[in-house]
N, C-alpha and C positions, 0 to 999 in steps of 0.2 A: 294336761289340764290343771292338775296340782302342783305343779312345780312352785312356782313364782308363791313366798309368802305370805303377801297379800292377798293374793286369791283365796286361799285357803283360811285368811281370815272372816273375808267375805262370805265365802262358803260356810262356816263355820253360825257366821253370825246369824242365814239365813235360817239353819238349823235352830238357834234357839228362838227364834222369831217363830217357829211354826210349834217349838212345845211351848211355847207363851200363850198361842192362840189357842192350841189342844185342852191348856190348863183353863183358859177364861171360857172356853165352850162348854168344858165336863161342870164347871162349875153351875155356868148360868142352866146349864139341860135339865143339873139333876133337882134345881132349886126351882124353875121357874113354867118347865114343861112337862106335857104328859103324852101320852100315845105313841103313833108311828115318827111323828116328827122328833120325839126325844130320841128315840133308837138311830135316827137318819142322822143328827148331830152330834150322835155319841160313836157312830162307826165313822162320820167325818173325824172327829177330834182323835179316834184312834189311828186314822190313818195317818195324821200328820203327824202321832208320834213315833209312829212306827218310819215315813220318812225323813225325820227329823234326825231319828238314830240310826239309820243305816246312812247317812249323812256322817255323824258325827265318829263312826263307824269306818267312812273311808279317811273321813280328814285325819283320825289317830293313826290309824296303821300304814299310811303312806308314808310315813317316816318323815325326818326332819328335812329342810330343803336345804339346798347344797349352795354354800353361802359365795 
């Protein structure tokens, strides 16, 4: 699935697209909400960074693609 690249750039870029989103959510949560609902979008926002870098996680250590 990693081979090619491009994919891996792709892959890559989804990752930081999702702690882009993790960073605009903690922010707007901890500014703008209160109760259950801030807790519900601050375990979203950690999840996506927790997928974000077990993402970023495979694309480093699958090593360079074979040109």
């Amino acid at each position: 699935m990693l081979e090619d690249g491009m994919m891996k750039m792709w892959i890559s870029f989804i990752a930081m697209g999702l702690m882009f989103i993790s960073v605009i959510v903690t922010i707007v949560t901890k500014e703008k909400l209160r109760g259950f609902f801030r807790y519900t979008l601050l375990t979203f926002s950690f999840i996506c960074m927790m997928v974000a870098g077990l993402i970023i996680f495979l694309v480093v250590f699958t090593g360079p693609v074979p040109e």
